[in-house]
C-alpha positions in Angstrom: 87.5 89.9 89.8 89.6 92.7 87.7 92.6 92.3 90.6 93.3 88.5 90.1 93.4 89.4 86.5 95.9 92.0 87.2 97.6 89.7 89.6 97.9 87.2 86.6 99.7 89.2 84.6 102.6 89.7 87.7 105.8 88.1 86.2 106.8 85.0 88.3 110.1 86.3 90.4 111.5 84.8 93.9 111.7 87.2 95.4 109.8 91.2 95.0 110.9 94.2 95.9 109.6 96.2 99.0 106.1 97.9 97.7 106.1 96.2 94.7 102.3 95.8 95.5 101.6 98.6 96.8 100.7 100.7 93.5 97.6 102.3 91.9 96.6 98.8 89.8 95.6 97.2 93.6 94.7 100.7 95.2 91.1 100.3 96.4 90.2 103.3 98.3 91.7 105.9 100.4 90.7 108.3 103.5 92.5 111.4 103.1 91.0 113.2 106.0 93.4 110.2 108.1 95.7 109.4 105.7 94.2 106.0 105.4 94.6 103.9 102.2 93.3 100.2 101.3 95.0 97.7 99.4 94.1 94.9 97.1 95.3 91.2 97.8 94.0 87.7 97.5 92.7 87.2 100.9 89.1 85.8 99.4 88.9 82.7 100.2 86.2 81.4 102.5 86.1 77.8 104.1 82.5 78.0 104.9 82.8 74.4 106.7 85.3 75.5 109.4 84.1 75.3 113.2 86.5 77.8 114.4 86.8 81.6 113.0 89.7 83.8 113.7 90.3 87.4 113.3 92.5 89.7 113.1 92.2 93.8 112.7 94.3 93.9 108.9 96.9 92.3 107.3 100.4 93.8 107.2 102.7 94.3 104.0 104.6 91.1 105.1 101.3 89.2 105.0 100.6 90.9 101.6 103.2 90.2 99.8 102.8 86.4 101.4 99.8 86.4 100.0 100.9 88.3 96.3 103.6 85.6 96.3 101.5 82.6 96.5 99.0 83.5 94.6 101.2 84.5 91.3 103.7 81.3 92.4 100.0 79.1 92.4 99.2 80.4 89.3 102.6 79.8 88.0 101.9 76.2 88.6 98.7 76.3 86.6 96.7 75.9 89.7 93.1 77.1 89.8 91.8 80.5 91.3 89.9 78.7 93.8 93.4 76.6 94.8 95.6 79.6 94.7 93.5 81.3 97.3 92.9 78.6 99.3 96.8 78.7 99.5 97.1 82.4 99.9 94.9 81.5 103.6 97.3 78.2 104.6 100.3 80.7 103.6 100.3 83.6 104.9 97.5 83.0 108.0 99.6 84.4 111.2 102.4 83.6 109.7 105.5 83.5 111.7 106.5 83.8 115.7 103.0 85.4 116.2 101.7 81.7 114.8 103.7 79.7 117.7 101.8 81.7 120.5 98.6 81.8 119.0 99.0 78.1 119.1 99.9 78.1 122.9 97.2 80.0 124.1 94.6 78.4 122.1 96.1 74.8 123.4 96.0 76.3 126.8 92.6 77.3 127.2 91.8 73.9 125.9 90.2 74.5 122.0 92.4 71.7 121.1 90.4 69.0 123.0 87.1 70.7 122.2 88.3 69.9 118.8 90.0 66.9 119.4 93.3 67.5 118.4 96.3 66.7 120.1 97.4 70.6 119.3 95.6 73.5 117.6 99.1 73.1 115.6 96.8 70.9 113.5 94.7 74.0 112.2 97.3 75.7 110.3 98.2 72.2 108.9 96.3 68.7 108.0 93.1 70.0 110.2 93.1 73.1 108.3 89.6 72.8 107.4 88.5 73.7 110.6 89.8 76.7 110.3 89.1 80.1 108.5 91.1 83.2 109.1 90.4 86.4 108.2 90.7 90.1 109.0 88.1 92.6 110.5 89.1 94.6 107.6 89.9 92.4 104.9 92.2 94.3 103.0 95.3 95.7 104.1 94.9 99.2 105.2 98.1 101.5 105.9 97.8 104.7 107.6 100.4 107.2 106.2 101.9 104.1 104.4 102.3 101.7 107.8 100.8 99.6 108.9 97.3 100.1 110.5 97.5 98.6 114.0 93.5 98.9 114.7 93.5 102.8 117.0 93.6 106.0 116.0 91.5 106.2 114.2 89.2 104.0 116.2 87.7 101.5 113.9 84.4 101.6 115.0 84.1 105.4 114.9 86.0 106.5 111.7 83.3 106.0 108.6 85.5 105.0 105.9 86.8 102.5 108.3 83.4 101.2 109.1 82.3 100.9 105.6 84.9 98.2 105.5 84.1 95.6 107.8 80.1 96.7 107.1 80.8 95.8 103.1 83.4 92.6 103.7 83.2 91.5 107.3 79.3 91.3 107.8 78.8 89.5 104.7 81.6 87.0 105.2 80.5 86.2 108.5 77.3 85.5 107.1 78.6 82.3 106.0 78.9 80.8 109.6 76.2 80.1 112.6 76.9 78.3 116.0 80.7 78.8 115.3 83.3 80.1 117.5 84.6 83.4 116.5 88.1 84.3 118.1 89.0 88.1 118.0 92.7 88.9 118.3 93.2 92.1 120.4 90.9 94.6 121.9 90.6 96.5 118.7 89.1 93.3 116.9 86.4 92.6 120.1 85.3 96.3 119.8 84.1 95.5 116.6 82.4 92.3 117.1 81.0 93.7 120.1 79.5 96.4 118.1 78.6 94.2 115.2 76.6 92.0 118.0 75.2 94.4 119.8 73.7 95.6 115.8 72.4 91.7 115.5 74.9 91.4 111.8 76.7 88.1 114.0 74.0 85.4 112.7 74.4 83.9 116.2 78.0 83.3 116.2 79.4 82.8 119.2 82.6 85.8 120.4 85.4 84.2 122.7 86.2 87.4 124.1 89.0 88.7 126.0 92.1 86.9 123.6 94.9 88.9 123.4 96.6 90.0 120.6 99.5 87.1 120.0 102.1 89.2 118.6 105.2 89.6 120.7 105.3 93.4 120.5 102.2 92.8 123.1 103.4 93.0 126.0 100.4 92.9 127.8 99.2 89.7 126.6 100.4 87.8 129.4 98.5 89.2 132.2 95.7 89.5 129.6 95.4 85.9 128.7 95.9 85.0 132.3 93.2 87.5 133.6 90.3 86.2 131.0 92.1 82.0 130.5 89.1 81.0 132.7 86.1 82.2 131.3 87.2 81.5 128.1 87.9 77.9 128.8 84.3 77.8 130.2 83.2 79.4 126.8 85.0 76.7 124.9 84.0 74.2 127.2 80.0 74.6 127.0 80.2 75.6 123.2 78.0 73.2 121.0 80.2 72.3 117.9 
């Protein structure tokens, strides 16, 4: 792929400065009409033996460079591509605060025992292999240079946006059957919903209703608290 090529040729540095990454050489489209643009990084990795899927809407510019800097720092250590972006997913995967609730709600509506594990803890660690996380749009996308938080525009009714998950998400998911897909936020269940109701799921199976973990959700309390027992019932009758 030409953009780990170009990612190669990134000096190794500690630290990069803010947008360093953001440039023409990893510029894959843009949406003028909504000011939307799409971003290159090394979120390709697929563990196609993982039970569990989780999704966000996008990755933001902290989780890009994350992923940026662990790729070029894998590569640095002569690791190969396959390695390095198997690392850029342990990484940079929900990283911070956001991680630590995910956790709790997933412990809480009982995942952990489904997959016997004395904590979904395990998942972003040394039971990572059940796991693979991804994005509805795979790519970072930034809407007048923020972040993209997954409305206006509406993902499932803005084209350009749609092409996305139809050329990344769809195929992705084709990798999976009988596994539990875990949507974070309304935005993300719109999608699946849509992608279901369109047959392009391969008879995975949506635990729907999870909030969006993210602190600046402040709605994901009575959220999680409204939908906990259904879910648990998913989890609970789901054939791993």
């Amino acid at each position: 792929m030409k953009y780990l090529e170009e990612i190669k040729k990134e000096s190794f540095k500690e630290e990069y400065e803010k947008d360093y990454f953001k440039n023409e050489k990893y510029l894959m489209a843009s949406f003028p009409t909504n000011n939307l643009e799409m971003y290159y990084a090394p979120f390709d990795y697929i563990n196609k033996n993982a039970k569990v899927v989780i999704i966000g809407i996008t990755s933001g510019q902290s989780q890009m460079e994350k992923a940026f800097y662990s790729f070029i720092n894998s590569h640095h250590e002569q690791k190969s591509d396959e390695q390095a972006l198997k690392d850029v997913k342990s990484n940079s995967s929900f990283a911070g605060p956001m991680r630590k609730n995910l956790i709790s709600m997933l412990d809480e509506i009982g995942l952990n025992k489904r997959l016997n594990l004395i904590s979904c803890d395990g998942l972003f660690g040394i039971n990572r292999g059940l796991l693979h996380s991804t994005s509805a749009l795979k790519y970072p996308i930034f809407k007048n240079g923020k972040n993209y938080t997954g409305s206006s525009p509406s993902p499932v009714k803005n084209k350009f946006l749609w092409n996305s998950i139809n050329s990344n998400l769809v195929p992705e998911l084709s990798n999976f059957e009988n596994k539990l897909i875990i949507p974070l936020g309304k935005s993300v269940g719109e999608i699946l919903e849509k992608l279901a109701s369109e047959n392009k799921l391969n008879n995975n199976i949506i635990l729907k209703g999870f909030p969006h973990p993210s602190g600046a959700n402040g709605s994901r309390f009575s959220q999680f608290k409204e939908n906990k027992e259904t879910m648990t019932e998913v989890i609970n009758s789901w054939n791993i």
